[in-house]
N, C-alpha and C positions, 0 to 999 in steps of 0.2 A: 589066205585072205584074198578074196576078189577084189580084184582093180578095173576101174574104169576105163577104158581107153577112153583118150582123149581126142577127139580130131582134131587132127590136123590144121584145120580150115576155119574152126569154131572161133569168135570175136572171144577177145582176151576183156576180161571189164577192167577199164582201168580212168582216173580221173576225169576223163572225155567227157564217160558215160555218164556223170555226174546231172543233177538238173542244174542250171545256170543259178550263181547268185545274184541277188541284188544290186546293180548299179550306184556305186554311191556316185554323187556330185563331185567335181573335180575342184573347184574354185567357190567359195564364199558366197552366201546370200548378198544383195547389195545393200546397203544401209538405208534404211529409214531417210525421206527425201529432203526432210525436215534438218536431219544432222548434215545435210549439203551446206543450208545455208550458216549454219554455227560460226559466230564472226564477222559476219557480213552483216553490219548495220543496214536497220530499216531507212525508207521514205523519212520517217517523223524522227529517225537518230542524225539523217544525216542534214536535215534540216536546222539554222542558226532561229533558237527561240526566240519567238517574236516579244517577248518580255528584258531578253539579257537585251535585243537590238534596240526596245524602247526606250532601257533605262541608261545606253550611253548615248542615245540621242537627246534626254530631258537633262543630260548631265553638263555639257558642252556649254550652253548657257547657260551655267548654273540654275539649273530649276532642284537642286540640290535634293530637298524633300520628297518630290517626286521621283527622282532618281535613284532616292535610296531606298524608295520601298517598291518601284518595277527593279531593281536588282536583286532585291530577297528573293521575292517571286521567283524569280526568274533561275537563282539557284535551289532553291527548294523542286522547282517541276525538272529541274536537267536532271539533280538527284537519281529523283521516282524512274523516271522516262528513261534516264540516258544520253539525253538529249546532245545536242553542242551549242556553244554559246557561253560557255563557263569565263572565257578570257572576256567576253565582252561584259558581263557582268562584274566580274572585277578592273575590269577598266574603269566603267561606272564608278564602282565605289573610290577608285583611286582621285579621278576626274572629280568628283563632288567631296574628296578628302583637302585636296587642293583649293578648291572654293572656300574649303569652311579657313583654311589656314590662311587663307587674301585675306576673307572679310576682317578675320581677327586683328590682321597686321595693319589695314585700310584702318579700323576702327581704332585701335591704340594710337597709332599715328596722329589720327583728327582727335584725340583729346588729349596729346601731349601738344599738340598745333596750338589749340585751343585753351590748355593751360598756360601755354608759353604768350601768349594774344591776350591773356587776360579776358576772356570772351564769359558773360556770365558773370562778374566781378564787377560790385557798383562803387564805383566811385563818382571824386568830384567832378564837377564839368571843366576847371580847369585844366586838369590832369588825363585828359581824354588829348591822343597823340592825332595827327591830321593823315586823313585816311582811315583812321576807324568808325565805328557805325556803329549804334549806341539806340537805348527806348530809354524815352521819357517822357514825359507829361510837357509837349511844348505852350498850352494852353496858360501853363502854372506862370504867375507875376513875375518870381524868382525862381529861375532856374541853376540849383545847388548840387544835386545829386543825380546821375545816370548809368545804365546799366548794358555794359560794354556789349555789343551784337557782332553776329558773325552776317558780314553783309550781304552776302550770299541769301541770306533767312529776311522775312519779310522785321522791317526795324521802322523806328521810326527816324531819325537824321543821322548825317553823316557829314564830320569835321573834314572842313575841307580844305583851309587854308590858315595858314598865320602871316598876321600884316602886323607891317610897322604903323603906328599914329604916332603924333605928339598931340598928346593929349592933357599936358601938364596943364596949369589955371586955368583948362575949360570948364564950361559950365557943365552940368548934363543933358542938356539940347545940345549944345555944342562938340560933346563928346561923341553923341548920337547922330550925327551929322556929320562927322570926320571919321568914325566906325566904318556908317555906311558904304560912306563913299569908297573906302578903302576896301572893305568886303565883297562889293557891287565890282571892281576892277578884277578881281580873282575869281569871281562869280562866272564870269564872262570865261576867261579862260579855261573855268573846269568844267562848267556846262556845257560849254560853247552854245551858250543863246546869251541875249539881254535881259539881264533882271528883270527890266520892265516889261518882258514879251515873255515871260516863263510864268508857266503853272507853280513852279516850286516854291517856297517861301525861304527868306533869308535870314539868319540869327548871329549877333555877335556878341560875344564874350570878353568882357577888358580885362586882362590879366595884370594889367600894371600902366598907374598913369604915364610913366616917363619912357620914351620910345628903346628899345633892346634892337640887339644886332637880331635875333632867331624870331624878330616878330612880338608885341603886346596884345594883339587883338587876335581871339580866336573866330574864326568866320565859319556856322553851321551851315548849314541848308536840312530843309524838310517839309512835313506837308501836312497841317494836323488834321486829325482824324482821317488819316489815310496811312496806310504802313508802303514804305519804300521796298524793293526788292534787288538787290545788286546794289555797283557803286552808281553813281549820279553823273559820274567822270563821263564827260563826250556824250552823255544822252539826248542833249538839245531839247529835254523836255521847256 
């Protein structure tokens, strides 16, 4: 069998000879620039919605109505958006939850007030206490029945004092004449003007001819065809 001699000197092939492979990449693509921000609330997220901040500003003074429908709003777009302003939104509602609970208790108060006052309650004119305020028909000959007012509301008179008379065998000119005079001295004191320098008009009531320690004569003031507003006390009309 013939053999080749090899030289000596002749390149050996071995992996060197190979052609080069392909360079991979060493380290990762970089992400999408967009997955940077992932997290990071926008402009319009980090912004307090102008709707949650309107509706605890209409809430404060109770504009209640108002405030509870910029509240809705104002959770309905934080919802969608993202938004912030959730806390002030339910502030809102808590702040106009509190108004509706005042008015209630305001409102049961003034008509257990008003029950307890007899306000709205017609009775006789004798039986009207001094300091209450009362509509009636002062024009009427006899005046028998009236209908207890909150003085504060526009009324037509307001009892203002009880005096003592002795009015036993007087006549009724005579009655009416020692009334006056009697009602005209208390007159002065609750007005502070003179009967006779006052716009207002004067009325009394004889509860009993013979003189009592708590007063016989009840003494009105009012003004007909005019409605009073408040007490009459220190007005100097």
């Amino acid at each position: 069998m013939k053999q080749t001699a090899r030289h000596p000197f002749s390149p050996k092939r071995t992996p060197m000879n190979q052609p080069p492979s392909e360079i991979q990449p060493v380290r990762q693509p970089l992400p999408p620039a967009e997955s940077w921000l992932e997290g990071v609330p926008t402009p319009a997220q980090q912004k307090q919605d102008g709707y949650a901040v309107a509706a605890l500003a209409t809430s404060l003074p109770g504009m209640v109505p108002i405030a509870l429908v910029l509240a809705g709003i104002a959770l309905r777009r934080i919802k969608r958006t993202g938004g912030r302003g959730k806390r002030l939104a339910y502030g809102a509602l808590l702040v106009s939850l509190c108004w509706v609970i005042a008015t209630a208790v305001a409102v049961t108060l003034n008509l257990i007030g008003e029950h307890r006052a007899g306000i709205g309650r017609t009775v006789p004119i004798s039986q009207v206490a001094v300091g209450r305020c009362f509509d009636a028909d002062l024009d009427a000959d006899a005046l028998k029945l009236v209908r207890i007012a909150d003085c504060a509301a526009p009324h037509t008179g307001e009892a203002y004092a009880k005096v003592s008379a002795a009015l036993a065998g007087l006549s009724v000119a005579q009655t009416g004449t020692v009334a006056t005079q009697q009602c005209a001295g208390a007159f002065v004191e609750f007005v502070e003007k003179p009967y006779e320098q006052s716009e207002l008009d004067m009325y009394y009531v004889v509860l009993e001819n013979r003189d009592v320690a708590d007063g016989n004569v009840l003494c009105l003031v009012g003004m007909p065809g005019t409605k009073l507003t408040g007490t009459m006390r220190g007005s100097q009309r």
